[in-house]
C-alpha positions as CSV (number, residue, x, y, z in Angstrom):
1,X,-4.7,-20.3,-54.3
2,X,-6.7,-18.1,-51.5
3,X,-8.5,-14.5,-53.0
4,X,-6.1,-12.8,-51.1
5,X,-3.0,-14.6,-52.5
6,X,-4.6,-14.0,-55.6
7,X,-5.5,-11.0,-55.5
8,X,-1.2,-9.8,-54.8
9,X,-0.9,-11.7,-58.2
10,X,-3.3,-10.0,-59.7
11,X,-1.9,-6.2,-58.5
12,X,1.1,-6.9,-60.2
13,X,-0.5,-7.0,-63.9
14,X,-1.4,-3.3,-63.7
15,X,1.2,-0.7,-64.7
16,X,2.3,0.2,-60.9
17,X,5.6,1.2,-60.4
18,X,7.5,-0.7,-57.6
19,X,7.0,-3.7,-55.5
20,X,4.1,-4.9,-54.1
21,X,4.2,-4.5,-50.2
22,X,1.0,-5.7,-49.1
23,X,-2.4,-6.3,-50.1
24,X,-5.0,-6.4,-47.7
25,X,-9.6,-6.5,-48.2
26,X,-10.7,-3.3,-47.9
27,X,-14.2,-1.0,-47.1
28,X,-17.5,-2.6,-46.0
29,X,-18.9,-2.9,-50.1
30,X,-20.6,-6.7,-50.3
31,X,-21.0,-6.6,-53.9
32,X,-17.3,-6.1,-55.6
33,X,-14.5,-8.0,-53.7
34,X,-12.3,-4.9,-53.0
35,X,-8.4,-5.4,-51.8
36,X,-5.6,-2.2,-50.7
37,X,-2.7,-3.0,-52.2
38,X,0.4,-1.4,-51.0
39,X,3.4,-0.3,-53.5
40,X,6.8,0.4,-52.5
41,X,7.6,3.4,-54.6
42,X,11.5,5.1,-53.6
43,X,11.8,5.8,-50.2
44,X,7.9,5.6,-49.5
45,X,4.8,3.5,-50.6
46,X,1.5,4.3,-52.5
47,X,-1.5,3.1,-52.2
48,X,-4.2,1.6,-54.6
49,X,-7.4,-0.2,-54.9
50,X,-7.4,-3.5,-56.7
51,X,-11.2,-5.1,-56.9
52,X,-12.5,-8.2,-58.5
53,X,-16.1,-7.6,-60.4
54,X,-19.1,-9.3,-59.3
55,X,-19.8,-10.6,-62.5
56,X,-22.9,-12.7,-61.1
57,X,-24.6,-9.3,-60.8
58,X,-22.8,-7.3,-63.6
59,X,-23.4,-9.7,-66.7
60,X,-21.3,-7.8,-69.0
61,X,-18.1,-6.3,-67.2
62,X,-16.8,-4.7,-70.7
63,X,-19.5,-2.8,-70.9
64,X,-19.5,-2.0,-67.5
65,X,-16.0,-0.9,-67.4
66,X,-16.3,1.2,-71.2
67,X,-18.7,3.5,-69.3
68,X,-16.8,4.0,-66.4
69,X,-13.5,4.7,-68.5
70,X,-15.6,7.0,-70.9
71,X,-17.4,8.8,-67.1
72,X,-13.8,9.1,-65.1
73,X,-11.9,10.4,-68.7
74,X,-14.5,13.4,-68.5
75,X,-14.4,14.2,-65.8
76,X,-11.1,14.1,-65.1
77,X,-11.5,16.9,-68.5
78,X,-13.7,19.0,-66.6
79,X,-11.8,18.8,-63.7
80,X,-8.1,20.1,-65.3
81,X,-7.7,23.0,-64.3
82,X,-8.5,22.1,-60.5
83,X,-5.6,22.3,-58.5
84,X,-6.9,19.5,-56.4
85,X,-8.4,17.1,-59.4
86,X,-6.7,14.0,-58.7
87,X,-8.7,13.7,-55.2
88,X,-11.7,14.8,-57.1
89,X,-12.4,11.8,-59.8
90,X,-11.4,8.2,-59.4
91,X,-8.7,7.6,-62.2
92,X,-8.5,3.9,-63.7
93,X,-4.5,2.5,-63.5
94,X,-4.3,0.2,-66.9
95,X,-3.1,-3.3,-67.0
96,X,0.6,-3.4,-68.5
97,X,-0.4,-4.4,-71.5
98,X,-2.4,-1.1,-72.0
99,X,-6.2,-2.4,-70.6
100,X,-8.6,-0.6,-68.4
101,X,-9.1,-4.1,-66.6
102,X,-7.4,-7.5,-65.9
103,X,-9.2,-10.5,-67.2
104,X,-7.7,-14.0,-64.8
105,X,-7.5,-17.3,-65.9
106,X,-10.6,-18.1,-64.0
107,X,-12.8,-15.9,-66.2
108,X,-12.5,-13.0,-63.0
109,X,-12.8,-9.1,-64.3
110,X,-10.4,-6.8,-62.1
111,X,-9.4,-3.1,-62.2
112,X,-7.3,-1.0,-60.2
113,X,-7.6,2.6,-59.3
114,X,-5.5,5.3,-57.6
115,X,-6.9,5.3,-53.9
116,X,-7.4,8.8,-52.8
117,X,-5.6,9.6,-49.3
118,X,-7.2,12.0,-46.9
119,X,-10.8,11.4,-47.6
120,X,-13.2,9.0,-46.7
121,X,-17.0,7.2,-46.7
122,X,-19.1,7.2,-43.6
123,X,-21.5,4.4,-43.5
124,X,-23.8,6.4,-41.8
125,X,-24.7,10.5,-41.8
126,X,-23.3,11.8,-39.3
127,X,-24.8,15.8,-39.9
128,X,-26.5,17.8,-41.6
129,X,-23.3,19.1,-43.1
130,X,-22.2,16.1,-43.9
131,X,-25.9,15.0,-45.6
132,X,-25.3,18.6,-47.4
133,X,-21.9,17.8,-48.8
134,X,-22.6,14.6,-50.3
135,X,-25.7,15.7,-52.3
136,X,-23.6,18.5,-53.6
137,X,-21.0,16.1,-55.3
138,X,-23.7,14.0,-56.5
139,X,-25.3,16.9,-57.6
140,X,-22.1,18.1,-59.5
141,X,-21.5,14.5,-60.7
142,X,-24.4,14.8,-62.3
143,X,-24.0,18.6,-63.5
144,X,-20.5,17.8,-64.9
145,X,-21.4,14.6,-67.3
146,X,-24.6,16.6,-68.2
147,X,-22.5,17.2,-71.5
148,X,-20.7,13.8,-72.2
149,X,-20.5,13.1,-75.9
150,X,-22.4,10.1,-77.5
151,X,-22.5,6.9,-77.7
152,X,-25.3,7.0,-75.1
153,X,-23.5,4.9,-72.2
154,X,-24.9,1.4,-72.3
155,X,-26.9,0.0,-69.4
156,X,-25.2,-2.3,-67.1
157,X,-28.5,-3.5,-65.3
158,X,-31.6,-2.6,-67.8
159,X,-34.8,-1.2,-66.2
160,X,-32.1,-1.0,-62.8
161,X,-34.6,1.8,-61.8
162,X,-37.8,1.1,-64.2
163,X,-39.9,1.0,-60.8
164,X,-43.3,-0.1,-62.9
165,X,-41.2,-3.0,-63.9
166,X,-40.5,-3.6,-60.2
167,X,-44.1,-3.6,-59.9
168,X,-45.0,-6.2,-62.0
169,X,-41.9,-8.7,-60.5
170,X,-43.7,-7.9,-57.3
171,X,-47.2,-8.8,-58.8
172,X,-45.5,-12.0,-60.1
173,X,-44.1,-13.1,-56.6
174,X,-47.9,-12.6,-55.5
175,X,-49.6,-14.2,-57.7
176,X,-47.1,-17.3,-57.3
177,X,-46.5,-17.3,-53.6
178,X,-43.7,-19.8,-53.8
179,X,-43.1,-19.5,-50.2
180,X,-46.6,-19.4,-48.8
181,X,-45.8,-16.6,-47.1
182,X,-48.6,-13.6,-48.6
183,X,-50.3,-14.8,-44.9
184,X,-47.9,-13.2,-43.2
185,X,-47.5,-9.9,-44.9
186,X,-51.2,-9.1,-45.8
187,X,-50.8,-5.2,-44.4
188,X,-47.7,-4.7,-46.6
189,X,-49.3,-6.3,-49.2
190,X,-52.0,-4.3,-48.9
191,X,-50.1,-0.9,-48.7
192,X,-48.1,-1.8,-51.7
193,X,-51.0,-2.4,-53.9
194,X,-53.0,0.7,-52.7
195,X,-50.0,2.6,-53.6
196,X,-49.0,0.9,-57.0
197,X,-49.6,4.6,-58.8
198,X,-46.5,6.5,-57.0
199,X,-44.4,3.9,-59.3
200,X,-45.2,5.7,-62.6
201,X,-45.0,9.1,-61.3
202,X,-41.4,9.8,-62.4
203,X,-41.7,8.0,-66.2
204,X,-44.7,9.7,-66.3
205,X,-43.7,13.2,-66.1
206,X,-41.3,13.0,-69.2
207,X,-38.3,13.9,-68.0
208,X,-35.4,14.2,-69.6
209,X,-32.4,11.0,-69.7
210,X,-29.2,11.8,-68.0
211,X,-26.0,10.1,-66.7
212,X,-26.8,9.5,-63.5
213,X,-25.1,7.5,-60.5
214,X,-28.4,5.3,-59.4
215,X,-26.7,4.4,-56.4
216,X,-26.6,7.6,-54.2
217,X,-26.1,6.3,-50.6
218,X,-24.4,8.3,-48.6
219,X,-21.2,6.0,-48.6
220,X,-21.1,6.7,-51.9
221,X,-19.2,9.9,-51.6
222,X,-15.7,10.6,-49.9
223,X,-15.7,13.6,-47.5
224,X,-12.1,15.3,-47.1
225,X,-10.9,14.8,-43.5
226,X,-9.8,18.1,-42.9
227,X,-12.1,20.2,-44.4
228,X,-15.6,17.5,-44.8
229,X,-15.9,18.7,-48.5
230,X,-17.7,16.1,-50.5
231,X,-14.7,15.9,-52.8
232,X,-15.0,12.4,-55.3
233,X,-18.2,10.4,-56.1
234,X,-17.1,6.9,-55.9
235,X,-18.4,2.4,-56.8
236,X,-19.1,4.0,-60.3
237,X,-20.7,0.6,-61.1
238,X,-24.2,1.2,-62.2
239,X,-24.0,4.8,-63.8
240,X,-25.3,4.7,-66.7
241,X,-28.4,6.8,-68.8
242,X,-31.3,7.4,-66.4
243,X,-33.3,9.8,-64.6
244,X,-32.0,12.4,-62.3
245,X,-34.4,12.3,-60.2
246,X,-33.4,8.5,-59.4
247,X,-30.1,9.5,-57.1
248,X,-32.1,12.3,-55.5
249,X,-34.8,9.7,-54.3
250,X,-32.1,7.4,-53.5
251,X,-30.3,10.3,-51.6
252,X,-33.4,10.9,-49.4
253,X,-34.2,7.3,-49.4
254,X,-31.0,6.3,-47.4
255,X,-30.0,8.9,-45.8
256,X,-33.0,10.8,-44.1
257,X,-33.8,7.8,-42.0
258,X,-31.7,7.1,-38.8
259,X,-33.4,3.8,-38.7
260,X,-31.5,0.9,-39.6
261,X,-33.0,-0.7,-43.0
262,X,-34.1,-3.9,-41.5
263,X,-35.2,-2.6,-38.1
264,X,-38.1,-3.9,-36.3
265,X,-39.0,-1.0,-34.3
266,X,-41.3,0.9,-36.4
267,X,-41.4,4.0,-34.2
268,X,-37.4,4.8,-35.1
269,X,-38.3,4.7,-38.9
270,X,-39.3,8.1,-39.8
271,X,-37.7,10.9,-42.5
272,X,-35.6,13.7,-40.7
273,X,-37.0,16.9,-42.3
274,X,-33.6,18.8,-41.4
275,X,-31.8,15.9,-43.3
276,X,-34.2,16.4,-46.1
277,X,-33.6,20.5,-46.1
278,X,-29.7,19.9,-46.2
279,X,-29.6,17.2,-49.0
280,X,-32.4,19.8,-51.3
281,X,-29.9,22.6,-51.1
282,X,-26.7,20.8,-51.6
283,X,-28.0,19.0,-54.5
284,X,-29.6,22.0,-55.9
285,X,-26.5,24.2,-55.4
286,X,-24.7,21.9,-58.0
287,X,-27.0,20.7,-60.2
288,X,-29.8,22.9,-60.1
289,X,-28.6,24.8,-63.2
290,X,-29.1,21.7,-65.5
291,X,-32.8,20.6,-64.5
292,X,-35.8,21.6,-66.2
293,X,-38.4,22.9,-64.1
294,X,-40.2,19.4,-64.9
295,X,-37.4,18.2,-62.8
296,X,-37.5,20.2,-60.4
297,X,-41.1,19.9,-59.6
298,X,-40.6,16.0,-59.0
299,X,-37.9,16.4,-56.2
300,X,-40.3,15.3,-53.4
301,X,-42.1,12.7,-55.6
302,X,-38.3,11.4,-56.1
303,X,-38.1,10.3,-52.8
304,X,-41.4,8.3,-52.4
305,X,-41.2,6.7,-55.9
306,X,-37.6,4.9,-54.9
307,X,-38.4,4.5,-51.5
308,X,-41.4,2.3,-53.2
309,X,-39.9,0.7,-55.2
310,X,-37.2,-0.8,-52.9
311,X,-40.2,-1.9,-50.6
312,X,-41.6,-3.8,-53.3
313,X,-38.3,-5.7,-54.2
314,X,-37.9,-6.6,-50.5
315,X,-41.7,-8.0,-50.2
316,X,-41.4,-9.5,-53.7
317,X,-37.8,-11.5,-52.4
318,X,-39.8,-12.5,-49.2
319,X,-42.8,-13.8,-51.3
320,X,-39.8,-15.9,-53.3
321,X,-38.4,-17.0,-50.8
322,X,-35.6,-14.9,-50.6
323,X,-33.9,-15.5,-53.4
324,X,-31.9,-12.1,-54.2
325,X,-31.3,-10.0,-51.3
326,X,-29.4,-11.8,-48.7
327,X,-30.6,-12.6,-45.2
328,X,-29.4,-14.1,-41.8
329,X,-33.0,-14.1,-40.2
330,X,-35.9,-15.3,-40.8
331,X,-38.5,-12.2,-42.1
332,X,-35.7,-9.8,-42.5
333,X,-36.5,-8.9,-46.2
334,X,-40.5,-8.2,-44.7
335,X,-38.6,-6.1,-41.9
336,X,-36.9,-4.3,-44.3
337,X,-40.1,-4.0,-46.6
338,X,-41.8,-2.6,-43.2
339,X,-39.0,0.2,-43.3
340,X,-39.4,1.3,-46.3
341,X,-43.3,1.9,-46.4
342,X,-43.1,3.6,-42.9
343,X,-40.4,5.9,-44.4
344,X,-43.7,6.6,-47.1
345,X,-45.9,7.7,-44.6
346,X,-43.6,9.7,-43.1
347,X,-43.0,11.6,-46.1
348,X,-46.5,11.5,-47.3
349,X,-47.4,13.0,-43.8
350,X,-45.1,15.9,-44.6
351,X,-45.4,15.8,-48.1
352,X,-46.5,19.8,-48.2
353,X,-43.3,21.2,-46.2
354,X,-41.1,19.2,-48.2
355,X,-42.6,20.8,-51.1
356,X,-42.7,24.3,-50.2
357,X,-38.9,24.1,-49.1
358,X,-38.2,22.7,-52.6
359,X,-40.1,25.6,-54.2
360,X,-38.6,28.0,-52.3
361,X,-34.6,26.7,-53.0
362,X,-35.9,26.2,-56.7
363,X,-36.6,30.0,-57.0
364,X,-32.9,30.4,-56.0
């Protein structure tokens, strides 16, 4: 049977009313395999999301989906008494016998959720309004689960964000050189080892664990279609307990930088300090009220620290011989490295505006 044949089977096990009408892949994700499944429902149809797990990357799906059951249920609390708050929080449809996900006979994890209609992701910023809007929902996401009761949620990819971790992996794929490859990437090398002390700076500072999103590209966020709202954080996948300061230097990370992340022409890789200014003051609008001033003093760091680390996990994959990250050239995971420490400099060479605008929105 064919994953899309399949995957019509599988829409029928959650508790859907009507007949299935079509089910079609859907989005640009390449870690979930993600489907629209169309319900006949009266004299109209519905639609929903049906996705299979990527359980080579998320080695236990049940705890993986517990956190995102326990994260949509409170929200969807704090969001009651929002006239709009089914378009504001992604709600889980259960199985018909009563599950948060379907389990196939081939060992496959699935789920199902209620796909929001007049909203939607943008691969790529688009404005400074737009950049604005989507660090304010992360920026509530974050405010609004800054109460969720214990159990602390479980982690669904330990030390996803540990970045002197990341350093060591890197020092490992040195060290070994599988590939034979360190020739070729002596300047990155190079930079990465003179700058091994940015990867501590956020663990430490001390600052507080939170339930955070730790994957805060800009796709991550649906913008309403009529008004451009950032309305409903969405691929709920790896939040879990972290640091907050992880989305923000994701945030500035991807979406600063008009580059592409594997391009080869240094001289378009640079951060956009209008992008920056927009994504401080969304994010601070919402979630500014939460942070401790420890936090808030670690903004700009935020952005170099991640930016870092994700340099050193592409250099490290080229040194293995690209092993994790996938590529369809040769030296794309060093062209991506080469990104990533230009977007450094580029921050480091405005390091002191950045910080003066985030003192100055901090006082707010």
């Amino acid at each position: 049977m064919t994953i899309h044949l399949h995957a019509t089977e599988v829409a029928r096990q959650f508790a859907i009313d009507g007949e299935v009408v079509s089910v079609t892949p859907y989005g640009s994700g390449h870690i979930n395999d993600t489907y629209c499944a169309v319900f006949r429902q009266g004299n109209g149809s519905v639609r929903f999301i049906v996705q299979r797990i990527n359980t080579g990357i998320f080695h236990d799906p049940s705890a993986l989906m517990e956190n995102i059951s326990r994260v949509t249920s409170h929200l969807a609390f704090k969001l009651r008494a929002e006239p709009d708050r089914d378009r504001r929080v992604l709600a889980l449809i259960p199985t018909r016998d009563g599950r948060a996900w379907h389990e196939d006979a081939e060992g496959g994890w699935w789920r199902a959720y209620r796909l929001i209609e007049g909203a939607r992701s943008y691969d790529a910023v688009e404005s400074t309004e737009q950049a604005y809007q989507a660090a304010r929902a992360f920026g509530r996401f974050q405010q609004l689960l800054s109460d969720l009761p214990a159990p602390r949620l479980q982690d669904t990819i330990p030390d996803f964000h540990n970045t002197p971790k990341r350093f060591a992996a890197f020092d490992q794929a040195l060290a070994a050189d599988v590939a034979g490859r360190a020739s070729n990437a002596q300047a990155e090398i190079e930079f990465a080892l003179a700058h091994k002390g940015i990867a501590s700076v956020l663990l430490d500072a001390q600052l507080p664990e939170r339930v955070t999103h730790n994957d805060t590209k800009f796709n991550n966020v649906l913008l309403d279609d009529e008004t451009g709202e950032g309305i409903c954080v969405i691929d709920l996948d790896t939040v879990m307990p972290g640091l907050a300061l992880y989305d923000v230097g994701d945030m500035v990370r991807t979406t600063t930088c008009p580059a592409a992340e594997d391009e080869q022409d240094l001289s378009k890789v640079a951060m956009q300090f209008p992008m920056f200014e927009a994504l401080v003051r969304g994010y601070l609008s919402t979630a500014g009220g939460f942070l401790t001033e420890a936090e808030k003093r670690h903004l700009v760091d935020a952005g170099k620290v991640i930016t870092f680390e994700q340099g050193i996990r592409f250099l490290g994959d080229y040194l293995a011989g690209d092993t994790y990250y996938k590529v369809h050239r040769e030296g794309q995971n060093l062209d991506r490295c080469r990104t990533q420490f230009k977007l450094i400099e580029s921050m480091e060479a405005q390091e002191d505006a950045m910080n003066r605008l985030v003192i100055e929105l901090a006082r707010r």
